[in-house]
DOZA-796210 format. One record per atom (N, C-alpha, C): z, x, y; residue in one letter. Coordinates in steps of 0.02 Angstrom, whole numbers, padded with zeros to 5 digits, always signed. Each point is the difference from the previous one (the first is absolute). Layout:
N
ZXYA
...
end
This chain:
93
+00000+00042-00058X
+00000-00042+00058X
+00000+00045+00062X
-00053-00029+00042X
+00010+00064+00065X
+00036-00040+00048X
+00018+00021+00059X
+00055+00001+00053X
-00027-00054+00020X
-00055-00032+00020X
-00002-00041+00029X
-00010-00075-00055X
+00020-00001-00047X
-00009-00054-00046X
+00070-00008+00015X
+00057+00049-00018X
+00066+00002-00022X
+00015-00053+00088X
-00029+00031+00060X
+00045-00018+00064X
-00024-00064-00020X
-00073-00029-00042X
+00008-00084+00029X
+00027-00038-00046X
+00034+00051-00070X
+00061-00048-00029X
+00065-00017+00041X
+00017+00031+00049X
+00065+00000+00033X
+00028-00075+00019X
+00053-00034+00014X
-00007-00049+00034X
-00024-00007+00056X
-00018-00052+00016X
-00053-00005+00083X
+00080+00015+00048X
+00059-00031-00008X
+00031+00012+00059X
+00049+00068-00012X
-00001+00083+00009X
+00023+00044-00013X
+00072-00008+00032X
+00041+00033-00050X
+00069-00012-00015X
+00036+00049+00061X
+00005+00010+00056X
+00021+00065+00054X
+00056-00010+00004X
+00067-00019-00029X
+00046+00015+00008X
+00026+00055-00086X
-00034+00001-00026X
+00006+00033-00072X
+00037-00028-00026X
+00081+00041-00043X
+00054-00052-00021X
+00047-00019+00030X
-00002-00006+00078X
+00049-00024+00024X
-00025-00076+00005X
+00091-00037-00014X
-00017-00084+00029X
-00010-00009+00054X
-00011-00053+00037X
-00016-00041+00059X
+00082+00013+00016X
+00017-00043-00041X
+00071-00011+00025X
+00071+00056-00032X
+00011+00028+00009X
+00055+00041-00061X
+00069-00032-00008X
+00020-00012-00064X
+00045-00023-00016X
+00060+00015+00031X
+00020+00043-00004X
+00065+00010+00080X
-00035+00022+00060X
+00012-00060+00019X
-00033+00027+00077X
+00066+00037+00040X
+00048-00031-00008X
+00078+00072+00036X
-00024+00048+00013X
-00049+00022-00045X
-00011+00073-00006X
-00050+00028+00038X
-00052-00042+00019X
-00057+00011+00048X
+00028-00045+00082X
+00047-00051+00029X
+00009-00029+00048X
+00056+00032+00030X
+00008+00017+00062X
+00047+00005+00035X
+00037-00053+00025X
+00072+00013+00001X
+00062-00055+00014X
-00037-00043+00030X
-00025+00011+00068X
-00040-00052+00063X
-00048-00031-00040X
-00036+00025-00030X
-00056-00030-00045X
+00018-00047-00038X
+00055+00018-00042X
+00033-00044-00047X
+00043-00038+00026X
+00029-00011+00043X
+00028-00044+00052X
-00046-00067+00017X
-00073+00018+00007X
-00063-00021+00032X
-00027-00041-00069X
+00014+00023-00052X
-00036-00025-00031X
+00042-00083-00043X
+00056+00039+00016X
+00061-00070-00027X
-00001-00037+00065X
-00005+00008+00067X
-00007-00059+00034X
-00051-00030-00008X
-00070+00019-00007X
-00057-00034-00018X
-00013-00033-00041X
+00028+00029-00064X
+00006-00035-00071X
+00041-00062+00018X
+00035-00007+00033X
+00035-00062+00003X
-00044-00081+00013X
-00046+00049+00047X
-00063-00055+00015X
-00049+00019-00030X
+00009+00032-00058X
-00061-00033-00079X
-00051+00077+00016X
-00002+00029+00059X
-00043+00079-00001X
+00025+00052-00089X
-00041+00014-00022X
+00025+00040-00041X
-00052+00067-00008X
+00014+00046-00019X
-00030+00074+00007X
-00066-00008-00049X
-00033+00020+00055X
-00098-00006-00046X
-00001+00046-00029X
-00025+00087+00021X
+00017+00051-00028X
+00004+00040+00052X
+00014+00069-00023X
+00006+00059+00049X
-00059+00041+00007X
+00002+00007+00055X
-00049+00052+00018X
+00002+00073-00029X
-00037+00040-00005X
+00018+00068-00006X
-00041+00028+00040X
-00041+00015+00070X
-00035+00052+00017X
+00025+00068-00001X
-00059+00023-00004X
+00000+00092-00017X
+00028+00016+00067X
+00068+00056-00012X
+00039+00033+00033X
+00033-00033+00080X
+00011-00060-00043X
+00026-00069+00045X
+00048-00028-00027X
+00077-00024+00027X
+00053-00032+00002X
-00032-00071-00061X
+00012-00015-00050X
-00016-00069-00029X
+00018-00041+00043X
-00018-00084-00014X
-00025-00038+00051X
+00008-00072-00059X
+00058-00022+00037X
+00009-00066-00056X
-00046-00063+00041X
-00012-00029-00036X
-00059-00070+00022X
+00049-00063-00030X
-00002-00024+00031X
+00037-00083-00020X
-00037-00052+00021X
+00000-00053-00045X
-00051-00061+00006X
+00037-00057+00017X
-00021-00059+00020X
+00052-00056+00002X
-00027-00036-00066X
+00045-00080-00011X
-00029-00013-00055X
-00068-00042-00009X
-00037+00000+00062X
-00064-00032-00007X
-00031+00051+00004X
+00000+00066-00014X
-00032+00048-00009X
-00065+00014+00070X
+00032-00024+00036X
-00073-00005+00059X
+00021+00066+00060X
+00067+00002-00004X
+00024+00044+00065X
+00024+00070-00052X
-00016+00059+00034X
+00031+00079-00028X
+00046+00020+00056X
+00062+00041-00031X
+00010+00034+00067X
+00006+00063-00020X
+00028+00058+00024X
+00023+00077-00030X
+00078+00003+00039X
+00020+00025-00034X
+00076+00004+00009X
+00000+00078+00011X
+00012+00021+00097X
+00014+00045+00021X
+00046+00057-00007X
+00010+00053-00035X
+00076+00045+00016X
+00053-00027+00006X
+00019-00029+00050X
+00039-00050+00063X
+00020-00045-00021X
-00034-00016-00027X
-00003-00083-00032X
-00043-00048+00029X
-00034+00032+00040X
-00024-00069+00039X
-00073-00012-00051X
-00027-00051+00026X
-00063-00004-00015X
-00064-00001+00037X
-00059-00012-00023X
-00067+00000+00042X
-00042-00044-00080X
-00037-00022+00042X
-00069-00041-00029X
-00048+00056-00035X
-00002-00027-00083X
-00051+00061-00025X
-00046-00059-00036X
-00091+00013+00026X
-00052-00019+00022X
-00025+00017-00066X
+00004+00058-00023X
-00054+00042-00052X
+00021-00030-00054X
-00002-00042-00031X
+00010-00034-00074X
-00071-00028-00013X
+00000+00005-00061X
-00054-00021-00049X
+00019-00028-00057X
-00008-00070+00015X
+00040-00056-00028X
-00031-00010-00069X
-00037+00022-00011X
-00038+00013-00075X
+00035+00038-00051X
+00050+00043+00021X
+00029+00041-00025X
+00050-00022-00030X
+00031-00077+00035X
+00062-00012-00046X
-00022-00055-00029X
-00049-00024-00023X
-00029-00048-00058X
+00015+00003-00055X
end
């Protein structure tokens, strides 16, 4: 089989996080106090953690959804939040 038969067995949507989850099972371990502070007030009103970000040689970056799945936010250092735009809602099908 040559190289280019093998790439068009691949799945069509390539896997870029490798073996890390979306979400990791203790998150304690990836959220800061403020973060995790942020994330139990939210959770109260049904937001719960989509997954984490990882950019290259960048602070991770938690994303939280509400429960109509229509609004993202990222949960700042701080705790605060901001509106995150870049989702591709195909992804959690």
């Amino acid at each position: 089989m040559n190289m280019a038969q093998s790439i068009n067995t691949q799945p069509s949507s390539l896997e870029r996080r490798g073996r890390s989850q979306p979400r990791p099972e203790r998150l304690d371990k990836v959220l800061s106090f403020e973060q995790s502070v942020t994330v139990t007030a939210k959770g109260q009103f049904g937001w719960s953690v989509a997954f984490i970000r990882r950019p290259l040689f960048q602070q991770p970056e938690v994303v939280l959804v509400n429960p109509s799945r229509s609004d993202y936010l990222i949960i700042d250092e701080d705790g605060g939040t901001r509106p995150f735009y870049n989702v591709r809602t195909e992804d959690f099908t």
